[in-house]
C-alpha positions in Angstrom: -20.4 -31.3 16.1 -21.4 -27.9 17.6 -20.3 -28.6 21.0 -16.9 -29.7 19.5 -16.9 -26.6 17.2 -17.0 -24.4 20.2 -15.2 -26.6 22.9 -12.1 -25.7 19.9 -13.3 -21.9 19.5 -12.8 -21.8 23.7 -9.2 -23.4 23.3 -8.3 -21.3 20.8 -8.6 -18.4 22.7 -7.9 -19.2 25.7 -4.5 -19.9 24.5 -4.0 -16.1 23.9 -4.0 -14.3 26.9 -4.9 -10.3 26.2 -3.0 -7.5 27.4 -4.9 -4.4 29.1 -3.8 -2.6 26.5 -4.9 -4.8 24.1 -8.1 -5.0 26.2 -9.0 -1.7 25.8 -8.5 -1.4 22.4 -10.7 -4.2 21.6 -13.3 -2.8 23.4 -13.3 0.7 21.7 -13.2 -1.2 18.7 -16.4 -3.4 19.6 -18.4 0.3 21.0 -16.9 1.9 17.9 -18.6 -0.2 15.8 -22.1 -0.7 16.8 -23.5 2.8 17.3 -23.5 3.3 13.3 -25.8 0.3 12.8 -27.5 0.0 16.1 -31.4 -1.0 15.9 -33.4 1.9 14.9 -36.0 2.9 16.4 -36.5 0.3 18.7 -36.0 0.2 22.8 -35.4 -1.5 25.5 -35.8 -5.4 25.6 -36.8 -5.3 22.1 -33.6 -3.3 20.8 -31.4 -5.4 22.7 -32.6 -8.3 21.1 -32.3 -6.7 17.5 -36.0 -8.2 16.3 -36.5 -7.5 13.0 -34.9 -4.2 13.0 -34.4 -3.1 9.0 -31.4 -1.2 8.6 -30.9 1.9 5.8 -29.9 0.3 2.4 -26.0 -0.3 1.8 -24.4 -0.1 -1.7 -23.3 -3.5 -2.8 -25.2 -5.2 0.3 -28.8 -4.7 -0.3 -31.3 -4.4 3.0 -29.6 -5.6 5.7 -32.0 -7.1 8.5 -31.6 -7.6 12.2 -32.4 -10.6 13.5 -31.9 -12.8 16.4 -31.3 -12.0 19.8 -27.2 -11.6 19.8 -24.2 -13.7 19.5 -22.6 -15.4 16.4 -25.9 -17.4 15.3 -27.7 -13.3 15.1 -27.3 -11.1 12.5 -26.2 -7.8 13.4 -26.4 -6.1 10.5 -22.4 -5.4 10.1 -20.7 -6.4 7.6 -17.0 -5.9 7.9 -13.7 -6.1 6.0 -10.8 -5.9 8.3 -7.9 -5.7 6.5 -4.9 -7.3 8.2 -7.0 -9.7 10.1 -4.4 -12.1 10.2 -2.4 -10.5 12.2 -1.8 -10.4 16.0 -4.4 -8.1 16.9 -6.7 -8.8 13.7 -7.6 -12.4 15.3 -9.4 -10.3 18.6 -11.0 -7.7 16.1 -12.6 -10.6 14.0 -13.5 -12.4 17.6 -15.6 -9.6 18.8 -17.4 -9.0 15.3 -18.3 -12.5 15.5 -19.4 -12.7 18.7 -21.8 -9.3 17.9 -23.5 -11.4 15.5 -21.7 -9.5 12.4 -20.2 -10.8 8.7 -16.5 -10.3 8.8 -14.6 -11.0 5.6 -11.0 -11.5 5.9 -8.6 -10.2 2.6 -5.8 -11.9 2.8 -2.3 -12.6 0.9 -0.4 -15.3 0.6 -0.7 -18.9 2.3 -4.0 -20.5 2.7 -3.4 -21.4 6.3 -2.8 -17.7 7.0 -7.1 -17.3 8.2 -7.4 -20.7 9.3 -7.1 -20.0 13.1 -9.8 -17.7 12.4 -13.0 -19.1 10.6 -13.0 -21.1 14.1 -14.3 -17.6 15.9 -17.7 -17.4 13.8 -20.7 -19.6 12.6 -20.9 -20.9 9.5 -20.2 -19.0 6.7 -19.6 -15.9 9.5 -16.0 -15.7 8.3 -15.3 -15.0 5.2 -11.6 -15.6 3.6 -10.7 -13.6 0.1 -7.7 -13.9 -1.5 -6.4 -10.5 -2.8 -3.3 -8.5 -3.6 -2.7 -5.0 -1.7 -1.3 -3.4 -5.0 -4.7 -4.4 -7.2 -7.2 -1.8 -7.2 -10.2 -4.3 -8.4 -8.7 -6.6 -5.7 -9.2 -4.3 -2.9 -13.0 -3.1 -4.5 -14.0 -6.5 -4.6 -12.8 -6.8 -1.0 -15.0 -4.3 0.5 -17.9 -4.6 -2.3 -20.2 -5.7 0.1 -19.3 -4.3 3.0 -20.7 -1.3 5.1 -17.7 -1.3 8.0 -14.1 -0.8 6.7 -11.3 -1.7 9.7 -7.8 -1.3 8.4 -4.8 -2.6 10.5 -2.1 -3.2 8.1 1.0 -2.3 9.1 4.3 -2.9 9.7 7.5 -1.8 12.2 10.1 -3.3 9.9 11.1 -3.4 6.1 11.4 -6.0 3.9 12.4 -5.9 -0.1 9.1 -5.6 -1.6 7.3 -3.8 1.3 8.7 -0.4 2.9 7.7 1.6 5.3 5.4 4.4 3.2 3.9 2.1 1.4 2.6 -0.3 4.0 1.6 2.4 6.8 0.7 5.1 4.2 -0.2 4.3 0.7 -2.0 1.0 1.7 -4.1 3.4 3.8 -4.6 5.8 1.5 -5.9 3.9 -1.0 -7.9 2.1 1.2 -10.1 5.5 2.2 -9.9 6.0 -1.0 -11.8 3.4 -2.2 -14.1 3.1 0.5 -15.2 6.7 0.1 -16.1 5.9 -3.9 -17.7 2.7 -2.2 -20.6 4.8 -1.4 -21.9 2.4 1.1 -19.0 2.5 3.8 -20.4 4.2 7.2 -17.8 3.5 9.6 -13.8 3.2 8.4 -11.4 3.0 11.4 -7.9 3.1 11.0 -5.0 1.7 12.9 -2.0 3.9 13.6 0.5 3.6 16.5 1.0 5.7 19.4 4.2 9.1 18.9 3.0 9.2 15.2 4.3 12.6 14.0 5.4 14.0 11.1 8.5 15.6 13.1 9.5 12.1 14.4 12.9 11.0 14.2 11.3 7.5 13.2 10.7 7.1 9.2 7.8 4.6 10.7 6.4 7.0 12.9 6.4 9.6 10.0 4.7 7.2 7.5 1.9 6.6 10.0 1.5 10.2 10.6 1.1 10.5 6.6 -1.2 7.8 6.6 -3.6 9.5 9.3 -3.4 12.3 7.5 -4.2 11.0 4.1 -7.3 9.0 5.8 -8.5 12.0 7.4 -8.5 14.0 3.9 -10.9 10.9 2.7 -12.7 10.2 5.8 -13.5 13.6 8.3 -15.3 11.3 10.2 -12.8 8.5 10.1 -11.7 6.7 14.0 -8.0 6.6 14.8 -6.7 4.2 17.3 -2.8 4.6 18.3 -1.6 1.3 19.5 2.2 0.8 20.7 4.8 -0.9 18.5 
């Protein structure tokens, strides 16, 4: 049953081929990531293979503990939300966590087969689907309750009738560092922007996700910004 499990994992991805671009941002992800919660205190062999290392308590998450010696079957000591996992890029963010031995769980909206392509990339129980609604404050608390890494890529280069352009790439991000920052308990929150934001852009877009850097830099100093192309 495992060997099928992965033999499916392997076909899933292989079907989606990266671009560098997309390369590269994966990987700054994956390295922007680990250096908060890397082993303390421990070196060589023995930090690489995360033995028993006893991370600083988290709010809402208890002691996390290190274990194993890497890879989706280890626990890293992550535990991540990554809002708008199901997107295009979301499904290599939640790969990577995975592989890294990390909890990811997965808000989502909407259909129930939305997340299925992902719970595939993690171990049992690894990936953790919740339904929520991006306008519910309790929705979006219970969301990242438990978590100590905060990844946000919603967004959005077109408008529909109940989603525009501010709210998706700026108030949604807002209120996001917003409520990680009263979490307490969140050490890392990265954010997703795209590349020419501005607040002098011609583009209303662009402009939105300059506003929404902006408003997650007021909440987070220490926040990481990746631009990505539209």
């Amino acid at each position: 049953m495992q060997a099928a499990a992965a033999a499916a994992r392997r076909h899933l991805l292989d079907q989606h081929h990266l671009s560098p671009a997309s390369s590269a941002a994966i990987a700054a992800f994956r390295s922007a990531a680990q250096p908060a919660l890397g082993p303390q205190g421990l070196g060589g062999a023995d930090g690489a293979r995360y033995m028993s290392a006893r991370a600083p308590a988290v709010k809402g998450a208890g002691h996390l503990v290190r274990k194993g010696t890497g890879g989706r079957s280890s626990v890293s000591g992550i535990v991540a939300t990554v809002f708008g996992a199901t997107g295009f890029l979301g499904r290599y963010v939640v790969q990577q966590l995975a592989k890294m031995g990390s909890q990811v769980l997965v808000p989502f909206r909407g259909c129930e087969d939305s997340h299925r392509h992902l719970k595939l990339m993690g171990d049992l129980g690894q990936i953790v689907p919740m339904n929520y609604n991006p306008r519910d404050v309790n929705s979006i608390k219970t969301a990242v309750a438990k978590s100590n890494v905060v990844i946000n890529l919603i967004g959005r280069e077109y408008e529909t009738r109940n989603y525009g352009f501010e709210e998706v790439n700026h108030q949604m991000a807002e209120q996001l560092a917003m409520i990680s920052k009263e979490h307490g308990g969140i050490v890392r929150f990265i954010q997703v922007s795209s590349l020419g934001a501005s607040a002098s852009s011609p583009s209303r877009l662009l402009r939105a996700k300059a506003a929404g850097e902006e408003s997650v830099l007021k909440e987070f100093p220490e926040v990481i910004i990746f631009s990505q192309l539209q």
